[in-house]
C-alpha positions in Angstrom: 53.8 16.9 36.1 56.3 17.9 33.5 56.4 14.8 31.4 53.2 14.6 31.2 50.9 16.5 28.3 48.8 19.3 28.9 46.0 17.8 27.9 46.4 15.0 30.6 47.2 17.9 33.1 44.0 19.6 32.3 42.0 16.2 32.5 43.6 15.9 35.8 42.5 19.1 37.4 39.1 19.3 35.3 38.0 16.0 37.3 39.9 16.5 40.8 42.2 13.5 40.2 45.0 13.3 42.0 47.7 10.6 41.4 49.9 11.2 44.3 46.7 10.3 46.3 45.4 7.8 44.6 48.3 6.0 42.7 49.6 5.6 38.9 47.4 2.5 38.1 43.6 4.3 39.5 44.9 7.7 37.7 45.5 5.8 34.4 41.8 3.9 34.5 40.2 6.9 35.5 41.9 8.7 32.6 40.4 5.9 30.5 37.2 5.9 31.7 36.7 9.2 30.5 37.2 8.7 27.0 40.8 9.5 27.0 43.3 7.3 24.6 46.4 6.7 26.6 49.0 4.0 25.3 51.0 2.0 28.8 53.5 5.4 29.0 51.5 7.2 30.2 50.8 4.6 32.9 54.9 4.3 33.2 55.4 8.6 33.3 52.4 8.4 36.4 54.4 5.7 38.4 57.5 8.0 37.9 56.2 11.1 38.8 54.3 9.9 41.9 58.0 8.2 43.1 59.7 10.5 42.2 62.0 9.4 39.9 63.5 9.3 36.7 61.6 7.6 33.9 64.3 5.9 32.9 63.6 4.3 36.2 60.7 2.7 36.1 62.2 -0.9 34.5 61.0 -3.9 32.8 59.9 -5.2 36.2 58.4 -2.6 37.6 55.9 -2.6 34.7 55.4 -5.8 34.4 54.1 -4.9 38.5 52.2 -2.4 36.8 50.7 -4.1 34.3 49.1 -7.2 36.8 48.4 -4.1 39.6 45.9 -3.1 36.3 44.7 -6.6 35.7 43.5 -6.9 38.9 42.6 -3.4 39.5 38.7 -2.8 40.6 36.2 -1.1 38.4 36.5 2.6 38.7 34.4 5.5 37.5 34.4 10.1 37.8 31.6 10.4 40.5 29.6 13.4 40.6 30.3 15.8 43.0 29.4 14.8 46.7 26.8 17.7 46.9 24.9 15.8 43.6 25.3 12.4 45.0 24.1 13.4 48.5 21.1 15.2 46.4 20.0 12.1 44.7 20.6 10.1 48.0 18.1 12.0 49.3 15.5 10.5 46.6 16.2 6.8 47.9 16.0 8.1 51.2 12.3 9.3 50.9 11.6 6.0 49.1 13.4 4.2 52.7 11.1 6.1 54.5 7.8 5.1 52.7 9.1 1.8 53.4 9.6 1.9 56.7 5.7 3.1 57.5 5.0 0.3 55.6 6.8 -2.1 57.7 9.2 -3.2 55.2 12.7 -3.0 55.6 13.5 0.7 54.8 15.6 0.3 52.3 15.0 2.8 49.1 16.6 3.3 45.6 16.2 5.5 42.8 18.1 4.9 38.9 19.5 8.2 37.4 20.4 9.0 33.7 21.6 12.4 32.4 21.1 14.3 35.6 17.4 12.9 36.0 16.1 10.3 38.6 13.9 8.2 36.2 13.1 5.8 38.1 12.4 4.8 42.3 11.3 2.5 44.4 11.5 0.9 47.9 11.7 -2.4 49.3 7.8 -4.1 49.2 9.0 -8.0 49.8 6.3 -8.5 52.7 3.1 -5.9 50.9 3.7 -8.3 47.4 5.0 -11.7 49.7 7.6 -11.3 47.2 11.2 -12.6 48.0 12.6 -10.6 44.8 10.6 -6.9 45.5 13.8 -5.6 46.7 14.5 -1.7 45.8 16.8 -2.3 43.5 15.1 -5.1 41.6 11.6 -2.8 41.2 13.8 0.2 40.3 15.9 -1.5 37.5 12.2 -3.0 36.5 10.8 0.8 36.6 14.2 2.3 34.7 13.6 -0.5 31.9 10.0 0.6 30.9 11.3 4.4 30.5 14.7 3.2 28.9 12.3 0.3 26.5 15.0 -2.3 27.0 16.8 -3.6 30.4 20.2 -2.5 29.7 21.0 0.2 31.6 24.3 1.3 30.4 24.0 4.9 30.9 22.4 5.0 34.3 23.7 5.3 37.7 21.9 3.6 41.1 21.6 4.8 44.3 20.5 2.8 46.9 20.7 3.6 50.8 22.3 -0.1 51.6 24.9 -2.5 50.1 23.5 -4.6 47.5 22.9 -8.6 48.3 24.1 -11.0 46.0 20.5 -11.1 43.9 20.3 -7.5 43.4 24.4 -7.0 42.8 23.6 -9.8 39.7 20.8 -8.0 39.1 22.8 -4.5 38.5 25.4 -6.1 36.6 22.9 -7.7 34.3 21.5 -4.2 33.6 24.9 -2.5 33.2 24.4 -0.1 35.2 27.8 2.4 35.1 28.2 3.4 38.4 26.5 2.1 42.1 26.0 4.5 44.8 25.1 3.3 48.3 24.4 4.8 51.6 25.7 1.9 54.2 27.4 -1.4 54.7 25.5 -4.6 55.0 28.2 -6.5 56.9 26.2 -10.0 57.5 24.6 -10.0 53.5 26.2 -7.4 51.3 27.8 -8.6 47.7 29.5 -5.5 47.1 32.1 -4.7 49.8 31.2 -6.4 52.8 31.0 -10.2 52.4 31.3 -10.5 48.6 33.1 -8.3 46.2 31.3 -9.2 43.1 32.1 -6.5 41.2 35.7 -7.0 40.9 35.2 -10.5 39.4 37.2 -10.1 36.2 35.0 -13.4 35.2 31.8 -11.9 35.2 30.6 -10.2 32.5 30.3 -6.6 33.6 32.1 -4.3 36.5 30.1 -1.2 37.7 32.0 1.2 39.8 31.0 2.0 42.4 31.3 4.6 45.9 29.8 4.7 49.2 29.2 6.3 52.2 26.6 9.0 50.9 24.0 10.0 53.7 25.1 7.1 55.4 24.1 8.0 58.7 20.6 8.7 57.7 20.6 5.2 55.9 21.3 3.6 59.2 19.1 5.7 61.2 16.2 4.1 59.6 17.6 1.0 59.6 17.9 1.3 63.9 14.1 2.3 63.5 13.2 -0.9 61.8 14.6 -2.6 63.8 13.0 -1.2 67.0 9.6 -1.5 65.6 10.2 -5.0 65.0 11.6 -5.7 69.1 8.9 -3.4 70.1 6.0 -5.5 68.2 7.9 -8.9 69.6 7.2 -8.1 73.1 
């Protein structure tokens, strides 16, 4: 890491980020994202260091690579430490739970900001015959009141499964800076699954986002609802 600055270096081991893992153009956004202004070189001495070679190396074409590898490059964001995220996960998970004995789909959410939940809430589409009572919706709803307006810049959402399409518009429309979620929704989610709307570079806003937190739990009660449901069929 000799051509790069100390400061950089620092920044690098202050937030666990490590280039040779995670590549030149994901080092350089992250670097970003944390309030760090960083002209293209930096972006070109990255790319050298993690191949290896001289910087005299890295050419006209290989940064014109570089430059559309950023274009295209998916939101990122510094997560909190797993330990924090599983913490907060845990929140949503209470609020899955609740809907789960109230034979809802058990899916829960809670909105963070500085270090405190603000907001939570769990699916209640069948209690309020409500299509758009998903947990996401009535937490953003909730986080607006305590925030007095709907954008949600600051705030981070964790939610125990993949987003659908209304509530990934719905978190984009809030701004919300960074989506945690428990699970995969292969057959509906907007996120990962089936739909990647967050990459859109045409939409308005990109959240980051991360996944996998308590995701066994998250599926756990999932498996439950969806036993009740065979078991009350026959």
């Amino acid at each position: 890491m000799k051509t790069l600055s100390p400061k950089i270096q620092n920044l690098l081991e202050k937030h666990h980020i490590h280039p040779d893992e995670i590549g030149a153009v994901k080092t350089f956004l992250l670097l970003k994202s944390i309030g760090l202004t960083i002209t293209r070189s930096v972006l070109w001495q990255l790319d050298a260091l993690i191949r290896q070679v001289d910087l005299a190396k890295i050419d006209e074409h290989r940064k014109k690579q570089l430059n559309q590898e950023l274009k295209n490059h998916a939101p990122v964001a510094i997560f909190p430490e797993t330990a924090v995220m599983e913490n907060y996960m845990q929140q949503a998970l209470i609020e899955a739970e609740k809907a789960l004995q109230q034979a809802e789909i058990p899916i829960g959410a809670v909105v963070v900001r500085d270090g405190e939940i603000i907001a939570r809430a769990h699916n209640l589409c069948v209690k309020n015959q409500n299509v758009a009572h998903h947990a996401e919706i009535l937490a953003l709803a909730e986080a607006a009141k305590v925030c007095d307006g709907y954008r949600l810049n600051d705030c981070d959402l964790y939610v125990t499964l993949e987003p659908c399409v209304m509530c990934a518009g719905a978190i984009m429309q809030a701004r919300i800076k960074r989506l945690i979620f428990a699970a995969h929704e292969p057959k509906t989610g907007a996120v990962e699954s089936v739909l990647h709307l967050f990459d859109k570079k045409q939409l308005n806003h990109h959240t980051a986002v991360h996944h996998g937190v308590c995701r066994k739990q998250a599926l756990d009660l999932l498996q439950q609802s969806f036993q009740a449901l065979r078991n009350s069929s026959t």
